[in-house]
One Martini backbone bead per residue (centre of mass of N, CA, C, O) as a GRO file, in nm:
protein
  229
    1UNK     BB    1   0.050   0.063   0.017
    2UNK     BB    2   0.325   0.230   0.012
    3UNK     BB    3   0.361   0.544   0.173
    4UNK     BB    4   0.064   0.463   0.393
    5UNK     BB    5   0.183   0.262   0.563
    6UNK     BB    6   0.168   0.100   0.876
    7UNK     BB    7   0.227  -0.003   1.154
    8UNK     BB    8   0.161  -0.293   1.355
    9UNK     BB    9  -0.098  -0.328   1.519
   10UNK     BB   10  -0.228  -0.363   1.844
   11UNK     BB   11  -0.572  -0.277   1.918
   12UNK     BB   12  -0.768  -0.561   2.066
   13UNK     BB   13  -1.017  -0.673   2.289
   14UNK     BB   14  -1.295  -0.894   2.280
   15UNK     BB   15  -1.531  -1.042   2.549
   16UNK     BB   16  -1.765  -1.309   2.565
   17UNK     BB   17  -2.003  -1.456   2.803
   18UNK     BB   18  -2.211  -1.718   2.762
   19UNK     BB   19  -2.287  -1.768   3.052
   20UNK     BB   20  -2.414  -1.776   3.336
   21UNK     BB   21  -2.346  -1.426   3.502
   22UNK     BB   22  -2.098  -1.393   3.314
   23UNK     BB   23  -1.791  -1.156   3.243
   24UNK     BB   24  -1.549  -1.054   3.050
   25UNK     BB   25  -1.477  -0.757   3.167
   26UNK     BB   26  -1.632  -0.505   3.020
   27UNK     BB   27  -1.924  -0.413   2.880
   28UNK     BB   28  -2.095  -0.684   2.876
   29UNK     BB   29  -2.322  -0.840   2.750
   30UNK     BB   30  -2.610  -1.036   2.820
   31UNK     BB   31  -2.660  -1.365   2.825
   32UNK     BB   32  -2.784  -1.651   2.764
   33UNK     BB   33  -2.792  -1.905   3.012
   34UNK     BB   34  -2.779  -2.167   2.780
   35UNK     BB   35  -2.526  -2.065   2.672
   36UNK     BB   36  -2.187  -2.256   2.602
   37UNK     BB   37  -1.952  -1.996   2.566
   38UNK     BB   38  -1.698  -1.836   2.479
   39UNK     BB   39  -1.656  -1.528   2.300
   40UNK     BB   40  -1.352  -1.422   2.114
   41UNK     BB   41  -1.210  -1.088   2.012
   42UNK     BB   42  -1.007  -0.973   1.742
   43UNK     BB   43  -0.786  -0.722   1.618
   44UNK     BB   44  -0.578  -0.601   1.338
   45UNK     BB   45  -0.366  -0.347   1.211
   46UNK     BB   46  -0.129  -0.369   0.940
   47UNK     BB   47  -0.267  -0.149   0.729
   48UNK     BB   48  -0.275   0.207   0.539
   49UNK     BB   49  -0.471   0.402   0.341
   50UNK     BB   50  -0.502   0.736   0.200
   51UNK     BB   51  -0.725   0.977   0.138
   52UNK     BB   52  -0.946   1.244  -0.034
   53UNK     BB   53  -1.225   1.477   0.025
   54UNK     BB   54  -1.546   1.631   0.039
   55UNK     BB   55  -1.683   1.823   0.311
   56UNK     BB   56  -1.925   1.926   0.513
   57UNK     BB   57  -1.925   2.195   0.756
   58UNK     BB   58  -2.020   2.301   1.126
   59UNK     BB   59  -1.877   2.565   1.302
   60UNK     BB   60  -2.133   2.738   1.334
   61UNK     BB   61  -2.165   3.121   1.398
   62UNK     BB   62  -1.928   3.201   1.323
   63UNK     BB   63  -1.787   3.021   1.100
   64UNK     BB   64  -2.003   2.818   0.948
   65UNK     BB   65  -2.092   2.689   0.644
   66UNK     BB   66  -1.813   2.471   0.468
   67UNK     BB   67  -1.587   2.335   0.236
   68UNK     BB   68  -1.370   2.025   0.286
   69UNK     BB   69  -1.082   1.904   0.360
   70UNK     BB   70  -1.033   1.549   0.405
   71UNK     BB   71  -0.966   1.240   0.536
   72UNK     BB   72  -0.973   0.903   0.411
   73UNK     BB   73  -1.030   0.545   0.401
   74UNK     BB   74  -0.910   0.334   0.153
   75UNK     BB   75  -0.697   0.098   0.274
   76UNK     BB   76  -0.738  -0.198   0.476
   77UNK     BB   77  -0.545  -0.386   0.664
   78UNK     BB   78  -0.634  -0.729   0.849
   79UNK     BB   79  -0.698  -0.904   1.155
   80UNK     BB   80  -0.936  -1.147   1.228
   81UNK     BB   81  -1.027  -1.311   1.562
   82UNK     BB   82  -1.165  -1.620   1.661
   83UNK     BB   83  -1.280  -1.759   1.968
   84UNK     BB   84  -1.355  -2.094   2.159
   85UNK     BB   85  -1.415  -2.317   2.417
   86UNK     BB   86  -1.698  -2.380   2.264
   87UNK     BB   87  -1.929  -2.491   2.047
   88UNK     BB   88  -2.093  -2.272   1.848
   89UNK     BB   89  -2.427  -2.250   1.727
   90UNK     BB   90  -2.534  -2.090   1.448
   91UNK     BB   91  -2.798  -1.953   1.212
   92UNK     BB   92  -2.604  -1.752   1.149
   93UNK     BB   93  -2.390  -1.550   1.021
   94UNK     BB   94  -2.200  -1.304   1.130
   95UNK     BB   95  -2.191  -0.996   1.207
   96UNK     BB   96  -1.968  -0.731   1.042
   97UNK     BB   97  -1.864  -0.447   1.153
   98UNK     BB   98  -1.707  -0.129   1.042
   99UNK     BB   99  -1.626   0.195   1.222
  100UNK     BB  100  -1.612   0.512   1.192
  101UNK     BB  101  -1.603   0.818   1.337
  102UNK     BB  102  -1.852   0.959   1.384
  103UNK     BB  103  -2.129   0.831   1.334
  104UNK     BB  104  -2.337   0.909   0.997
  105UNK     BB  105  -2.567   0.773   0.749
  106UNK     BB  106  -2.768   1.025   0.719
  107UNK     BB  107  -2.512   1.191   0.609
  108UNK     BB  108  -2.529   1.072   0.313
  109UNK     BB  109  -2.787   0.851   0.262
  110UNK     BB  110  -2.780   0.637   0.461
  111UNK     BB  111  -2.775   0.330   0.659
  112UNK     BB  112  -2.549   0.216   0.688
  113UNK     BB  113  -2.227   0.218   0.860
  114UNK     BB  114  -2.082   0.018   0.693
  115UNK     BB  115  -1.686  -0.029   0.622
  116UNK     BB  116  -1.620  -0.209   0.327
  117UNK     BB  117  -1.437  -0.410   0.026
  118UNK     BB  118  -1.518  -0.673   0.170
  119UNK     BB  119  -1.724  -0.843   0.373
  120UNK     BB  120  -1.643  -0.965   0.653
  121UNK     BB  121  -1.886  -1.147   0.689
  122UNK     BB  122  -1.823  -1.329   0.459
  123UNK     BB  123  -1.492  -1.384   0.546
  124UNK     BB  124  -1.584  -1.542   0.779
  125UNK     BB  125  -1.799  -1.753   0.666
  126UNK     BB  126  -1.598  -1.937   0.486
  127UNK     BB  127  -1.484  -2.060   0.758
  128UNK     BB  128  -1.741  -2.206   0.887
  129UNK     BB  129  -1.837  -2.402   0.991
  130UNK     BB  130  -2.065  -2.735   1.046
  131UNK     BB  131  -2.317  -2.904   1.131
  132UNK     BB  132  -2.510  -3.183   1.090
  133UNK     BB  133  -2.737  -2.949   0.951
  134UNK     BB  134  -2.597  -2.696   0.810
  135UNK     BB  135  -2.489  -2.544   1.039
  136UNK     BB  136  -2.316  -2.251   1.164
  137UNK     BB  137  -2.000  -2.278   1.340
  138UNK     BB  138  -1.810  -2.231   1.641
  139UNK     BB  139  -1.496  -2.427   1.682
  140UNK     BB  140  -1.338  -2.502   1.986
  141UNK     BB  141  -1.057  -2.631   1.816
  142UNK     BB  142  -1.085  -2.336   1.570
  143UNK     BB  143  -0.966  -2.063   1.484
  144UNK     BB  144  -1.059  -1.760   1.322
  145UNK     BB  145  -0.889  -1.647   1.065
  146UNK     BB  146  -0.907  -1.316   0.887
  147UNK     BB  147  -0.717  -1.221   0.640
  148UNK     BB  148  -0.793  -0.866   0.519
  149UNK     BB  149  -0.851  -0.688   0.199
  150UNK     BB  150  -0.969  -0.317   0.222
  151UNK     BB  151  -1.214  -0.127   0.042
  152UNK     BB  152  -1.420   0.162   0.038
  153UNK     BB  153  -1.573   0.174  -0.220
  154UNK     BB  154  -1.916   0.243  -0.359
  155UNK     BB  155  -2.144   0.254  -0.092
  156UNK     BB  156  -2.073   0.312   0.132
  157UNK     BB  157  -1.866   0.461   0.407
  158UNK     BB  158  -1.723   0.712   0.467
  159UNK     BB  159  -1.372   0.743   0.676
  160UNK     BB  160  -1.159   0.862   0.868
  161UNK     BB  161  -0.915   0.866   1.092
  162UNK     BB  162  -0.874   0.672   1.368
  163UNK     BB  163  -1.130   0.585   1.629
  164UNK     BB  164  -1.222   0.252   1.570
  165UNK     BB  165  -1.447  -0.039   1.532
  166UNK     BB  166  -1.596  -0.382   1.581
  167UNK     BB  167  -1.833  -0.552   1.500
  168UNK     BB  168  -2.027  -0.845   1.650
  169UNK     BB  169  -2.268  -1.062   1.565
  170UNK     BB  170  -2.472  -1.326   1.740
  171UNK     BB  171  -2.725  -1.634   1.687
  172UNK     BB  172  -2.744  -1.867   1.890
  173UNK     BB  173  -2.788  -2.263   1.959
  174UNK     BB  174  -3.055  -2.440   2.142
  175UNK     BB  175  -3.194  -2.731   2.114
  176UNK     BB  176  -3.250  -2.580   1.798
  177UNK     BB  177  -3.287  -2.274   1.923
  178UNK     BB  178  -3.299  -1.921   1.933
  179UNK     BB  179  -3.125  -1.662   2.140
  180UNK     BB  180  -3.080  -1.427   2.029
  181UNK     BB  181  -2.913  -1.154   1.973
  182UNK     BB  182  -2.578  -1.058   2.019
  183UNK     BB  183  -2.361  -0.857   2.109
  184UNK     BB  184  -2.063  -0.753   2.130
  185UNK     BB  185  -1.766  -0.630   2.234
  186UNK     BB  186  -1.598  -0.394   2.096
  187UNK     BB  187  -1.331  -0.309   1.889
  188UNK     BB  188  -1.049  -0.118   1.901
  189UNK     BB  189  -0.942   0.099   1.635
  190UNK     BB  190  -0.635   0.237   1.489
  191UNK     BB  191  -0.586   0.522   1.252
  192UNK     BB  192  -0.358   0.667   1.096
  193UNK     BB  193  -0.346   0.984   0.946
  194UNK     BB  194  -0.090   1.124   0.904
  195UNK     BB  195   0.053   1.448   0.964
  196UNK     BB  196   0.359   1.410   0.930
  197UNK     BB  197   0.465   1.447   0.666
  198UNK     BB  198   0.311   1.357   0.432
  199UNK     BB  199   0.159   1.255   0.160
  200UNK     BB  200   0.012   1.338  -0.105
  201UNK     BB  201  -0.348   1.320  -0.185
  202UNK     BB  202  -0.618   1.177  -0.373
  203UNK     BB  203  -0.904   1.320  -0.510
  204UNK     BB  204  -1.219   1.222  -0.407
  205UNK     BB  205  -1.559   1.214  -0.554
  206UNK     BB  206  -1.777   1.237  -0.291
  207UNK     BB  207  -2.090   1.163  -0.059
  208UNK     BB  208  -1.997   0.935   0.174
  209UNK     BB  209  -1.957   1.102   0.442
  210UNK     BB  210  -1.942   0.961   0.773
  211UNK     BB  211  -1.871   1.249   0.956
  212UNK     BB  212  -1.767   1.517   1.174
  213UNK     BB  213  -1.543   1.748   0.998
  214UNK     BB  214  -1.533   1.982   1.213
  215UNK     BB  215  -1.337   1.795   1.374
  216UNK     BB  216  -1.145   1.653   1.186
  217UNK     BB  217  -1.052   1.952   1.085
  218UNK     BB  218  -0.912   2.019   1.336
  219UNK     BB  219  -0.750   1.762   1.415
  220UNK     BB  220  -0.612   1.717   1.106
  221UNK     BB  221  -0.642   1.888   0.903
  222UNK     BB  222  -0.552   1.973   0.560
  223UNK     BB  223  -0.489   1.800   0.352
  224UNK     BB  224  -0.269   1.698   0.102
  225UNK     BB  225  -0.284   1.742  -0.244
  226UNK     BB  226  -0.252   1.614  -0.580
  227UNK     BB  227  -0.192   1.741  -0.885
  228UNK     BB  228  -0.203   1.758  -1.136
  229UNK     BB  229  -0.022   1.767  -1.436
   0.00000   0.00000   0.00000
């Protein structure tokens, strides 16, 4: 990813106790009473690389409404890591979203918030045991890694560097019966800006950027665009 890859990073850790009364952790969801082990998530940043894009920033009344040059991440490398200490039987793939700084995809025009192509809850899937009904589970004796190579795509939201997180729901299965969904304690991201001293970026023409301008231009100031020849 050339002059803007970071190096890198071991960035966060989210555990969830499926066990009765039990958390791993803080702010951890309470799960229900009969589902069987422990789901751990992890992800870690390998690198990144930035563009840049215009977006309209509310600085207030004294200063109003006026559109700036912010920086997006364009392409993320991960590796995102799935572990149980026994056998969980899932309904379906679970739900895997990247969110970026700030989220607010109803500025933008869109529902969803999250960001990246392919989406990791496919690449996740595909990983995925099945049992003998051939439903998705994941398997206490077999950790699922899966380094993903994501660029920003073109539907999804645009978002600054800076600090995200990893959601992972999963709906698993009891006795034939699912216990409903559950969302796991996020796991926190951080994505370099590179303010120090970066390369000229890209100027990418997008409308979809979700998140909150007027903060991240003063946090991280107006990137050097790279000019045509």
């Amino acid at each position: 990813m050339g002059g803007h890859d970071s190096g890198r990073l071991l960035v966060g850790l989210a555990s969830l106790t499926l066990l009765a009364g039990c958390a791993a952790g803080a702010s951890l969801t309470p799960m229900p009473r009969d589902t069987p082990a422990e789901v751990r998530v992890s992800a870690t940043v390998v690198a990144s690389s930035l563009a840049a894009t215009h977006a309209i920033a509310d600085f207030g009344i004294e200063e109003g409404v006026r559109m700036v040059k912010v920086r997006i991440v364009d392409e993320l490398q991960m590796e995102l890591r799935i572990e149980t200490e026994g056998s969980v039987v899932l309904a379906g793939p679970p739900r895997v979203c990247l969110v970026g700084p700030f989220w607010a995809p109803d500025d933008a025009g869109l529902t969803d918030r999250c960001w990246g192509e392919p989406d990791l809850g496919g690449l996740l899937a595909a990983q995925l045991a099945t049992d003998a009904a051939g439903r998705p589970m994941l398997a206490g004796d077999r950790p699922i890694v899966v380094a993903a190579k994501l660029r920003r795509g073109d539907v999804r939201c645009d978002y600054p560097p800076g600090d995200w997180q990893l959601e992972v729901r999963l709906e698993a299965v009891v006795d034939g019966s699912s216990v409903g969904a559950t969302d796991l304690s996020p796991v926190g991201l951080s994505v370099p800006a590179e303010v120090g001293n970066p390369l000229p970026l890209s100027l990418i023409q997008a409308t979809r950027y979700c998140g909150l301008a007027n903060v991240v231009y003063r946090e991280q100031g107006e990137p050097p665009v790279a000019t045509s020849p």
